[in-house]
N, CA and C of each residue as an Amber inpcrd file, in Angstrom:
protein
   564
   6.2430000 -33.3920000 -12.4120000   6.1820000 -32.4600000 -11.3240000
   4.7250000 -32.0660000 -11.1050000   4.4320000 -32.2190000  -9.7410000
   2.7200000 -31.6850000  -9.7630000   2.8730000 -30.4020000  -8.9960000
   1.7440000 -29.6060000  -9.2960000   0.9430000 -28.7040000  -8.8850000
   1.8310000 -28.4280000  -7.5210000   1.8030000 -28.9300000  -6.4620000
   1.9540000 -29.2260000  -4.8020000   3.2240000 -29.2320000  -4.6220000
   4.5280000 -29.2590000  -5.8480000   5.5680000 -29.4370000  -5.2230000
   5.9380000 -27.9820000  -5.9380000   5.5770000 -27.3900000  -7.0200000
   5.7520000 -25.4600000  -7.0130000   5.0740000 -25.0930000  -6.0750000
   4.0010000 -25.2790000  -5.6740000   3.1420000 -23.8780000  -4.7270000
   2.6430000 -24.8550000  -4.0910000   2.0190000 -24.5620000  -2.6620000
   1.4930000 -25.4130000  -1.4940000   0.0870000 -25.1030000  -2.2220000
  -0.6540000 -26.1850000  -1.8680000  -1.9660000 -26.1740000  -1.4950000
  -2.9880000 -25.2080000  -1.5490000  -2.6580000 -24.7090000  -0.2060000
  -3.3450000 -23.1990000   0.1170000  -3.2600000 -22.1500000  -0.9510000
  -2.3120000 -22.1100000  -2.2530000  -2.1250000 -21.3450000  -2.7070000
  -3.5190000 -21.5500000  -4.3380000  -3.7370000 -22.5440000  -4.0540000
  -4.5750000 -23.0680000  -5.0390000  -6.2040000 -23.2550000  -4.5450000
  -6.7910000 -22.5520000  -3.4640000  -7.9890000 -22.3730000  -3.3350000
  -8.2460000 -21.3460000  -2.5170000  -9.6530000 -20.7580000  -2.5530000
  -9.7030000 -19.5120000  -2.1620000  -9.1920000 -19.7490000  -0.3690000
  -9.3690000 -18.7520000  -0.0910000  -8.6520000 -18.4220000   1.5680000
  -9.7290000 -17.3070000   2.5180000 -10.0620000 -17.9050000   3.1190000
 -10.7950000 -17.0040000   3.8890000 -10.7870000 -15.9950000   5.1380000
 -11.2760000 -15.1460000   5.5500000 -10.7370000 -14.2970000   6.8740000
 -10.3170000 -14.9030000   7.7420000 -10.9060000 -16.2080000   8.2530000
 -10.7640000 -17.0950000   9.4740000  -9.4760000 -17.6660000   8.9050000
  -9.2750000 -18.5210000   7.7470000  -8.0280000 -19.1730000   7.7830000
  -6.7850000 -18.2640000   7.8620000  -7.0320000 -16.7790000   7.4740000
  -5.4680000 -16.4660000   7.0530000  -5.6390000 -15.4460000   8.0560000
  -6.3680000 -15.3740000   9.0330000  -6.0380000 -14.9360000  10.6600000
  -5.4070000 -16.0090000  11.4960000  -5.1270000 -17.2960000  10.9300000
  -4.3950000 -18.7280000  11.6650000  -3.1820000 -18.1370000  11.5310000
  -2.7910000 -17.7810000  10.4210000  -1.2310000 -18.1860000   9.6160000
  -0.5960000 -17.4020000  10.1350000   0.6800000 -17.9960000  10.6530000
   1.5950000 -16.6060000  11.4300000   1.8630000 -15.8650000  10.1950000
   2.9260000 -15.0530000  10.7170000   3.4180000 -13.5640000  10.2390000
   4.2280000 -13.9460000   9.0760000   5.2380000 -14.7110000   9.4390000
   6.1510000 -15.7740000   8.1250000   5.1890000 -15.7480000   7.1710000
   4.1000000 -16.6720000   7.1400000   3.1630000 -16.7980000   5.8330000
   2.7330000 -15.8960000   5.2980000   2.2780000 -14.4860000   6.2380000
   1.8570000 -13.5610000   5.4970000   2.7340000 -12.6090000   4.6920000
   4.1100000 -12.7200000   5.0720000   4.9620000 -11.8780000   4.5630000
   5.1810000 -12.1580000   3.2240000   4.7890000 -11.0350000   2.4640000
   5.2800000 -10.9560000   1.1290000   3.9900000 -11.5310000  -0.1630000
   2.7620000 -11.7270000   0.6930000   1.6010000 -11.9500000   0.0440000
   0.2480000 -10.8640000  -0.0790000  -0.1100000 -10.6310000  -0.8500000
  -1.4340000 -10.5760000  -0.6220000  -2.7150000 -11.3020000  -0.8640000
  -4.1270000 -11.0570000  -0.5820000  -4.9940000 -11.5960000  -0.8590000
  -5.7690000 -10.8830000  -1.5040000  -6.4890000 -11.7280000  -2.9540000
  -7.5950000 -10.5390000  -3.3870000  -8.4970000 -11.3650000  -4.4050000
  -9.8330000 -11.3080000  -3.8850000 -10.5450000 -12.0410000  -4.0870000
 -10.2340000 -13.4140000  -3.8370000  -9.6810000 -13.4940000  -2.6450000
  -9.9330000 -14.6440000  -1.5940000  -9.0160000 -15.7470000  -2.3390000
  -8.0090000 -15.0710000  -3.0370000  -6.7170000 -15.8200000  -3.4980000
  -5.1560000 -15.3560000  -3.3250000  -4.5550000 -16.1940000  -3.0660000
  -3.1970000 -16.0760000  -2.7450000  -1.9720000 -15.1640000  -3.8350000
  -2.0800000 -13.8390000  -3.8490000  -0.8760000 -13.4400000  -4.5110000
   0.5840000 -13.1420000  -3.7870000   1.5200000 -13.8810000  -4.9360000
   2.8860000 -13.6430000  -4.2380000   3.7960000 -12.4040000  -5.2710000
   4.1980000 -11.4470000  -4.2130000   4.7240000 -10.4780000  -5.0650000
   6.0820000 -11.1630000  -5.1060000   6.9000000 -10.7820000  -5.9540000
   8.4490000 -10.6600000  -5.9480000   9.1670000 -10.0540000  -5.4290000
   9.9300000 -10.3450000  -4.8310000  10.7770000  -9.2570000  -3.6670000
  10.9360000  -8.0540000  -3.7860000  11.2740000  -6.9250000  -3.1690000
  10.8880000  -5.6400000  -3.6730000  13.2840000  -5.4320000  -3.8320000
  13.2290000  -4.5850000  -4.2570000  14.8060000  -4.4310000  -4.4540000
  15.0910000  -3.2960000  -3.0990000  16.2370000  -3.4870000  -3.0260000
  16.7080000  -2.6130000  -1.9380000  16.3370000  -0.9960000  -2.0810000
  16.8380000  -0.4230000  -3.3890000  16.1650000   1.0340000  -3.5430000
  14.3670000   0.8890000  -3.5080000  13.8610000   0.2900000  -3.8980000
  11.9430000   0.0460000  -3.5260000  11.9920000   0.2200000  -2.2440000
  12.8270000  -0.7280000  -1.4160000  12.4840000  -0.4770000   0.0200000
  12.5600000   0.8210000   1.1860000  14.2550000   1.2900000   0.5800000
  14.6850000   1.7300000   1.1310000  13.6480000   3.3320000   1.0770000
  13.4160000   3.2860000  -0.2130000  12.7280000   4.7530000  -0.7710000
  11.0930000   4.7600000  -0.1900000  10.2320000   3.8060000   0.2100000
   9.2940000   3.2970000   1.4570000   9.3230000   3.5760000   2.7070000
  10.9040000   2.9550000   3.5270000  11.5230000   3.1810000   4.6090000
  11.5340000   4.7190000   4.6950000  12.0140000   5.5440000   3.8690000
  11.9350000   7.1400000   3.8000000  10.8890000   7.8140000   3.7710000
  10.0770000   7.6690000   3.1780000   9.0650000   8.1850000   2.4540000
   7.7760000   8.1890000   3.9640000   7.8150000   6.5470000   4.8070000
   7.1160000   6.5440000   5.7370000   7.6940000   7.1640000   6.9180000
   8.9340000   7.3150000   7.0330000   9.5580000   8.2040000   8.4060000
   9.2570000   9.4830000   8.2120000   9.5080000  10.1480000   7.0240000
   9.1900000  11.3630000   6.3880000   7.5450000  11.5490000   7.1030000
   6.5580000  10.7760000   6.7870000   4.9920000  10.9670000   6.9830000
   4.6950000  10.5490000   7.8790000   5.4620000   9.9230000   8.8460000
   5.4660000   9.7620000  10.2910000   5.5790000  11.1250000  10.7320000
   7.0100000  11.3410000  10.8890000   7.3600000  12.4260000  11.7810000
   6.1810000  13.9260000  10.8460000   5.8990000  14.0110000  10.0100000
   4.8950000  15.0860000   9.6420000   3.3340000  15.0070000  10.2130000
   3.4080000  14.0080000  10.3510000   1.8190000  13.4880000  10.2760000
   1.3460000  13.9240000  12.0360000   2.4710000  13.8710000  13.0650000
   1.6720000  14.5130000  14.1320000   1.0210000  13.2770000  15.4130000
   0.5950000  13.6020000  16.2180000   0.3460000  12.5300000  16.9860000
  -0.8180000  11.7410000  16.9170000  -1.6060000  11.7170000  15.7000000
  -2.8950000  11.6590000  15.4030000  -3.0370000  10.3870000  14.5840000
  -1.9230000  10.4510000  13.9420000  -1.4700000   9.8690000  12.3180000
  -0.2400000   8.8830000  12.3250000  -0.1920000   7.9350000  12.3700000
   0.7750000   6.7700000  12.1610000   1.3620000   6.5050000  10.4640000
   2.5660000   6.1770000  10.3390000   3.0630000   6.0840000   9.0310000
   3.8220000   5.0150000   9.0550000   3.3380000   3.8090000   8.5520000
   4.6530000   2.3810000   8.3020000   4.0520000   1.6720000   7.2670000
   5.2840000   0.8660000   7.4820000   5.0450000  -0.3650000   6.1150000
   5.2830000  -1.6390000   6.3180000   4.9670000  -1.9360000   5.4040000
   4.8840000  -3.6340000   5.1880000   4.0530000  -4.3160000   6.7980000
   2.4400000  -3.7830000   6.1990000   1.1060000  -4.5210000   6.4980000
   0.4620000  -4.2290000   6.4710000  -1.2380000  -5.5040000   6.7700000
  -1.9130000  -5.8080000   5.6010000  -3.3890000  -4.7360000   5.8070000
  -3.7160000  -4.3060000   4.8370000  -5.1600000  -3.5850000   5.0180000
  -5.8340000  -4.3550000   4.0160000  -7.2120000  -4.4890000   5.5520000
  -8.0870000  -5.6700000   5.1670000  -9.2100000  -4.8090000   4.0790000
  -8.9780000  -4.7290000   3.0100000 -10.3030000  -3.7430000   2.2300000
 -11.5480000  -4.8780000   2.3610000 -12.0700000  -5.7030000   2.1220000
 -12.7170000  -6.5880000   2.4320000 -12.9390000  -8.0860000   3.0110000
 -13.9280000  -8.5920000   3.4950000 -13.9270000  -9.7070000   4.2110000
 -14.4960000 -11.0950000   3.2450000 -15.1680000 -10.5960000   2.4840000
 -16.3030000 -11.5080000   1.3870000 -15.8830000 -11.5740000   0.0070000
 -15.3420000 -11.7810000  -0.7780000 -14.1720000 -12.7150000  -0.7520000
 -13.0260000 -11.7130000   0.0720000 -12.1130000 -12.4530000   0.6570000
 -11.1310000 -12.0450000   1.5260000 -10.4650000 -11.0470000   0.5730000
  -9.7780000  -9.7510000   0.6920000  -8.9960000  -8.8340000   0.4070000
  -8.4170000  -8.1650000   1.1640000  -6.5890000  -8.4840000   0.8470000
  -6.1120000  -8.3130000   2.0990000  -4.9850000  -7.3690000   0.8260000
  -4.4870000  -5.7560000   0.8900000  -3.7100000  -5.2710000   0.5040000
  -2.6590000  -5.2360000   1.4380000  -1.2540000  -4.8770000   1.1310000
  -0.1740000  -4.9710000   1.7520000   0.5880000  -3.3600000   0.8520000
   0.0290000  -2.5710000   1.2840000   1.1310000  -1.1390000   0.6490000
   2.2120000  -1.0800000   0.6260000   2.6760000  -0.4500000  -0.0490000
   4.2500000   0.4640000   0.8220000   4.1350000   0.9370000   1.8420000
   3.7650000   1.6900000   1.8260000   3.5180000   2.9380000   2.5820000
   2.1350000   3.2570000   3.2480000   1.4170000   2.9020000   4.6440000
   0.4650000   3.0030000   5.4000000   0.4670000   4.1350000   5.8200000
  -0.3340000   5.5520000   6.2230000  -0.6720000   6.4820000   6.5830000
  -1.9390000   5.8060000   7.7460000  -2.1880000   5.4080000   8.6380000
  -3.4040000   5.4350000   9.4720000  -3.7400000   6.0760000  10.9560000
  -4.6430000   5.8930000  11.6030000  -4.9650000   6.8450000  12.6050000
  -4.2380000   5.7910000  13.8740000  -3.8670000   6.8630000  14.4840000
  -2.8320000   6.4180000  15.6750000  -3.6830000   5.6920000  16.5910000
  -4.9300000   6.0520000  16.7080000  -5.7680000   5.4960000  18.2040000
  -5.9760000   3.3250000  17.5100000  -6.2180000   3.7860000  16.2910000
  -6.2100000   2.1290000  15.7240000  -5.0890000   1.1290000  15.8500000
  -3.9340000   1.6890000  16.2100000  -2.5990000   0.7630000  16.2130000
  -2.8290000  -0.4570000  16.4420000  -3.7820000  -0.5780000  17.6980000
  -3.5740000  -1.8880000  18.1330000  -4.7410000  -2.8350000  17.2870000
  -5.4230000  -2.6580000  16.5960000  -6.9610000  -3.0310000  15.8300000
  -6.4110000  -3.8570000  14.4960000  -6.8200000  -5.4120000  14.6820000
  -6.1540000  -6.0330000  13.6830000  -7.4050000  -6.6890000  13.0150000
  -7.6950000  -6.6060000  11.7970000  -6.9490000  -6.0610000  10.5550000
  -7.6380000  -4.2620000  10.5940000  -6.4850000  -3.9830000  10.1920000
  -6.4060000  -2.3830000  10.1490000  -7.4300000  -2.6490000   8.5030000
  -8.3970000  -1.7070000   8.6090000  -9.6340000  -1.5030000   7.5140000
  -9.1790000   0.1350000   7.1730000  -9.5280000   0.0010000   6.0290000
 -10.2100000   1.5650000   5.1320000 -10.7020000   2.4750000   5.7710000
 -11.2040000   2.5210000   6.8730000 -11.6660000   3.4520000   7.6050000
 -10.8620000   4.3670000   8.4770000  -9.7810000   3.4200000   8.3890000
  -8.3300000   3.1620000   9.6130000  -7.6250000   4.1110000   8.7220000
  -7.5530000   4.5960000   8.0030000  -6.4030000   4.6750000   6.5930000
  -6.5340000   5.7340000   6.4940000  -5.8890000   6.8440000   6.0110000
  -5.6420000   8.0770000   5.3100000  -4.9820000   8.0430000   3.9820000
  -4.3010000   7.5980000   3.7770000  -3.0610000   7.6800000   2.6310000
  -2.3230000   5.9150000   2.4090000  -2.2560000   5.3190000   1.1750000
  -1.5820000   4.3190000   1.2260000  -0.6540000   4.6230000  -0.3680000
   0.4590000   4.5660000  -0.2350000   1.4440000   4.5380000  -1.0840000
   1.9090000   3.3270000  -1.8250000   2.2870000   3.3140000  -3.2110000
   2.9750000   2.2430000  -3.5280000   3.8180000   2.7220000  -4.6880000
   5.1910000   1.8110000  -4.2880000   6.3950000   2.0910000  -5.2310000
   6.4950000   1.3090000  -6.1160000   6.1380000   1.6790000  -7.3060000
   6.4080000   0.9390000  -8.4440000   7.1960000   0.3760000  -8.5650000
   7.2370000  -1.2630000  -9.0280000   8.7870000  -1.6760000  -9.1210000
   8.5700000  -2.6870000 -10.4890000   9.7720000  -2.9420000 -11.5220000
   9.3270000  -4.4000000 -12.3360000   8.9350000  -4.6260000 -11.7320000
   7.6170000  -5.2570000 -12.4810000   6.9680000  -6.3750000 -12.8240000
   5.0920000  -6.2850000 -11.6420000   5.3990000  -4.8580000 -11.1610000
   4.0620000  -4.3740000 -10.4940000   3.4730000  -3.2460000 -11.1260000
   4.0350000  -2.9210000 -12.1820000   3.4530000  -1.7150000 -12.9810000
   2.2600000  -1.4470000 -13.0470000   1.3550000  -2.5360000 -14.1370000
  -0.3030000  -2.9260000 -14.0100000  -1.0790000  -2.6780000 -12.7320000
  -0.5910000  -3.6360000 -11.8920000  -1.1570000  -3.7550000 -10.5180000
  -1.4960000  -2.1960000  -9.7340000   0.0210000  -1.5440000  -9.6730000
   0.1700000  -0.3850000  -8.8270000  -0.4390000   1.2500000 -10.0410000
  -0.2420000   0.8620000 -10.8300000  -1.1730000   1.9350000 -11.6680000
  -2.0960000   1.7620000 -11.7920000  -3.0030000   0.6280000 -12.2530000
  -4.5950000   0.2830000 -12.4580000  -5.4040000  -0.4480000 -11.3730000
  -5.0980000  -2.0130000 -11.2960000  -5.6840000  -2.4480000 -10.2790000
  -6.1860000  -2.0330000  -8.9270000  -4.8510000  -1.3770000  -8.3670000
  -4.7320000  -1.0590000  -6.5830000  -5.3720000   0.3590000  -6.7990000
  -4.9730000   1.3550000  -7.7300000  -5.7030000   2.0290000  -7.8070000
  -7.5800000   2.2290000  -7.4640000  -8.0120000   1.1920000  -8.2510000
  -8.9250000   1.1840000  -8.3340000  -9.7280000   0.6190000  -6.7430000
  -9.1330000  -0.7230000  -6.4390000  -9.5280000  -0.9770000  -4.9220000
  -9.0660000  -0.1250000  -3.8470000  -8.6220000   0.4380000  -3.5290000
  -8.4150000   1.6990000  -2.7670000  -9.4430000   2.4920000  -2.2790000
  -9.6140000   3.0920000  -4.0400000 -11.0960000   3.9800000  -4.1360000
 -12.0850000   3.5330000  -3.3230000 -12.5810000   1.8140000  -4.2300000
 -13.4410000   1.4780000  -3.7020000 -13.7360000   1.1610000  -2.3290000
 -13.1170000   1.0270000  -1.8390000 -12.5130000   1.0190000  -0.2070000
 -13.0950000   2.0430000   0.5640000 -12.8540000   3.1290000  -0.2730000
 -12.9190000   4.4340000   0.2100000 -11.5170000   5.0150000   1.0210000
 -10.6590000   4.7600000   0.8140000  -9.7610000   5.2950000   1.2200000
  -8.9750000   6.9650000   0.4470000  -9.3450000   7.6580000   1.4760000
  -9.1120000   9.2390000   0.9380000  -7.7080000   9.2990000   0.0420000
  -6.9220000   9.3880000   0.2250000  -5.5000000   9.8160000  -0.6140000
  -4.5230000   8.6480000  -1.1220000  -4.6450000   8.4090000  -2.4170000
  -3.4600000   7.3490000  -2.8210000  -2.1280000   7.9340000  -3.4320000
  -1.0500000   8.0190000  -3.0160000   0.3170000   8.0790000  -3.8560000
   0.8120000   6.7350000  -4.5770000   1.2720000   7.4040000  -5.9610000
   1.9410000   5.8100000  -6.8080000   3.0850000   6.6570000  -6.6670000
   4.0440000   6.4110000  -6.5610000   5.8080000   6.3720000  -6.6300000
   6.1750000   5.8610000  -7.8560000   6.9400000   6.6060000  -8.9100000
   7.4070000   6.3040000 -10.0050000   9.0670000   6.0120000  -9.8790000
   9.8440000   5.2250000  -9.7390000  11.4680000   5.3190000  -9.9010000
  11.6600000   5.8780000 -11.2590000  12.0690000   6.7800000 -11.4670000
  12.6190000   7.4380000 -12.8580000  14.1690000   6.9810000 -13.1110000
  14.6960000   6.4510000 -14.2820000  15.8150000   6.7010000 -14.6900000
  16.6640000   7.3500000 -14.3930000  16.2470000   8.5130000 -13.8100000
  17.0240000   9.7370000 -13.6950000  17.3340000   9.5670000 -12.1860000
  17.1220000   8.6160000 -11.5770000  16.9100000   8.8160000  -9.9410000
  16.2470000   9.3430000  -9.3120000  15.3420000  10.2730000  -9.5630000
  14.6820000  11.5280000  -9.0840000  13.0020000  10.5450000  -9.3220000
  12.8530000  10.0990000  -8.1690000  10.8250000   9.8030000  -7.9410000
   9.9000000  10.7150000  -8.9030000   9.0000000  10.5050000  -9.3500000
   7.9420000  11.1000000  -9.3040000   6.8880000  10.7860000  -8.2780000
   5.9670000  11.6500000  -7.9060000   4.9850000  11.3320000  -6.9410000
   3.8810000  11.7550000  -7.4410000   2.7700000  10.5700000  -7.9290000
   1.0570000  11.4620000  -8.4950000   0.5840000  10.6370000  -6.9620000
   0.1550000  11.7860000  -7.2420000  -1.1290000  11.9800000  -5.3500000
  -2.6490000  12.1360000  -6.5680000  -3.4160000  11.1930000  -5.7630000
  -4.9380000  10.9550000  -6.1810000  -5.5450000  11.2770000  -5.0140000
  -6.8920000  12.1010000  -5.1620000  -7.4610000  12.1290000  -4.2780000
  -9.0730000  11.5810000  -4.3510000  -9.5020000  11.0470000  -3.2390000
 -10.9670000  10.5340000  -3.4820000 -12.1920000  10.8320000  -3.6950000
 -12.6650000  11.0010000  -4.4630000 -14.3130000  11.8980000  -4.5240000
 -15.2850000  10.8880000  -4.3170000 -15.6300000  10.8360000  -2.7710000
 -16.3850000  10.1690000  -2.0900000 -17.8220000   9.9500000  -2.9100000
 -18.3540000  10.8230000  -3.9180000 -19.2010000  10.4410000  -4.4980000
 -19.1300000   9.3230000  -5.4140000 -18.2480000   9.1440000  -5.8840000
 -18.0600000   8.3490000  -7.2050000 -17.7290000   7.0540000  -6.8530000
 -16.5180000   7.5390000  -5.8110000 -15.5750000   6.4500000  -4.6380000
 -14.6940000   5.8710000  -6.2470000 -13.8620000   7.2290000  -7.1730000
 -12.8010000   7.2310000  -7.8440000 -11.9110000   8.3430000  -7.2590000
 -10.7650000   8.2120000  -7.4010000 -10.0840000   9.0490000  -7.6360000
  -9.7680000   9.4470000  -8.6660000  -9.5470000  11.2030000  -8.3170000
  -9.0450000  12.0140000  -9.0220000  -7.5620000  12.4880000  -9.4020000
  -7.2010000  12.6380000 -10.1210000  -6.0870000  13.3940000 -10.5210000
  -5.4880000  14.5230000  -9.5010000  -4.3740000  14.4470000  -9.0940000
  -4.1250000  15.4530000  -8.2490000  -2.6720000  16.1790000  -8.4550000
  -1.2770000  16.1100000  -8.0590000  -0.5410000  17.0970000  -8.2260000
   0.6830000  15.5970000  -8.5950000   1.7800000  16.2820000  -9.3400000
   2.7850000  15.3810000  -9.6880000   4.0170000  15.8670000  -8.8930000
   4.8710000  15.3860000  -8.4930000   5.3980000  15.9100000  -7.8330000
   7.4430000  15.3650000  -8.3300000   8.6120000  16.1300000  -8.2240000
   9.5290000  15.6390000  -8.1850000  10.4060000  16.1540000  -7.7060000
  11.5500000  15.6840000  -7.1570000  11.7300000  16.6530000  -6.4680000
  11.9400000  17.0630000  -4.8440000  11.2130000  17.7290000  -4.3100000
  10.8730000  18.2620000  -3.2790000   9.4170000  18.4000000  -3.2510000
   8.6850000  17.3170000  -1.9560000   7.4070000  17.7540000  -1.8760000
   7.1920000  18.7220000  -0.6020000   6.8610000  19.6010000  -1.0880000
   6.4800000  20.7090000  -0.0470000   5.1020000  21.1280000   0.4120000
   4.0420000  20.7780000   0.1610000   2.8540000  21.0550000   0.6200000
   1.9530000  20.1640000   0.4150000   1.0870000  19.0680000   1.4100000
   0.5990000  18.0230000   0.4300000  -0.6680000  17.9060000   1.7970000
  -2.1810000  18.0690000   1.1610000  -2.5680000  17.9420000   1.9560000
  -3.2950000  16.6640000   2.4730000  -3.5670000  15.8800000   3.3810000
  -3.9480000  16.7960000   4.5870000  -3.2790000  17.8380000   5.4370000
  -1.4180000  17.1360000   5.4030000  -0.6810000  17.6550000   6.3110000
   0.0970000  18.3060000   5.5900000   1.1300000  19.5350000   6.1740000
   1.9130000  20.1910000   5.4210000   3.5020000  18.4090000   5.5060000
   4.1260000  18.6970000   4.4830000   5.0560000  17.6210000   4.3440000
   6.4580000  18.2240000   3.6010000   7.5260000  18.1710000   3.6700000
   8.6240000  18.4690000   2.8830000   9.2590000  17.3880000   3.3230000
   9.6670000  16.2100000   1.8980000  10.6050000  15.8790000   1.7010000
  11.5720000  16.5400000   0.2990000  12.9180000  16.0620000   0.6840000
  13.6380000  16.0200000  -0.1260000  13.9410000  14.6050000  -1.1500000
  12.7610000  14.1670000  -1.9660000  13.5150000  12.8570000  -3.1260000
  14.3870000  12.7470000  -3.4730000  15.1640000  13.8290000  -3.6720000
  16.3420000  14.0600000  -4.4620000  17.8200000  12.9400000  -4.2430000
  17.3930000  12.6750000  -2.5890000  17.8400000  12.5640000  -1.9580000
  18.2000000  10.7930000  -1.7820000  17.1760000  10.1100000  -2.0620000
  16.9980000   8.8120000  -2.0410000  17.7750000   8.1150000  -3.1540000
């Protein structure tokens, strides 16, 4: 069995802005890029999604006419080697909708729901490119055992371009800034 008949081609050399602005939407779904290589996540499970699907209607309808909230697509954090994140959960500015690839600048808040087998990634890695990005507010989403989310909100200290430690949340989030927000987790 070679190489070419598990993974195509493309998946085995770097990828650049120009090529993976070719590839329709099919190809991009369910990948990211980082450092100008092809990662394939594993499907997310129906509660991952569904608790995304919530979480961004929730920060939609809070967020105001200013502020856009969806998911599943790609923020371009860099061009040199290509880095292309794919969140849960997008927070960006409404006047950008139409501006493709939506950049760090574009961004307020990007969320991600922990799921097997993204643990590493969504606690350390993404963490860290975010920052560097400069993107102001990150939420990680914990699924607890118990059913009940946790939510750690990081916030960015533009000096350092780390985030900080910020509030844990379970529960009911009721005050989260930029915007005031109440959901009910409990609920999901």
């Amino acid at each position: 069995m070679t190489a070419e008949m598990v993974a195509p081609a493309w998946m085995h050399a770097p990828i650049t802005a120009e090529q993976y602005a070719s590839w329709s939407e099919e190809q991009c779904a369910g990948i990211e890029i980082v450092d100008g290589m092809v990662v394939v996540s594993p499907s997310a499970s129906k509660r991952h999604n569904r608790l995304a699907r919530i979480l961004a209607n929730a920060l939609d309808s809070a967020a105001g006419p200013e502020w856009n909230a969806d998911t599943d697509f790609d923020v371009r954090l860099q061009d040199v080697p290509l880095s292309n994140r794919r969140p849960d959960v997008v927070v960006y500015r409404a006047d950008t909708i139409d501006i493709t690839p939506t950049r760090p600048e574009h961004v307020l808040l990007v969320v991600e729901v922990v799921s097997p087998g993204s643990e590493t990634t969504d606690r350390i890695v993404k963490v860290d490119q975010y920052a560097k990005a400069g993107i102001p507010f990150y939420w990680r989403i914990e699924q607890a055992a118990t059913g009940v989310p946790l939510v750690y909100t990081y916030v960015l200290d533009p000096a350092s371009r780390d985030y900080r430690d910020s509030d844990v949340f379970t529960g009911t989030v009721k005050t989260v800034a930029p915007f005031s927000l109440e959901i009910d987790l409990t609920t999901i």
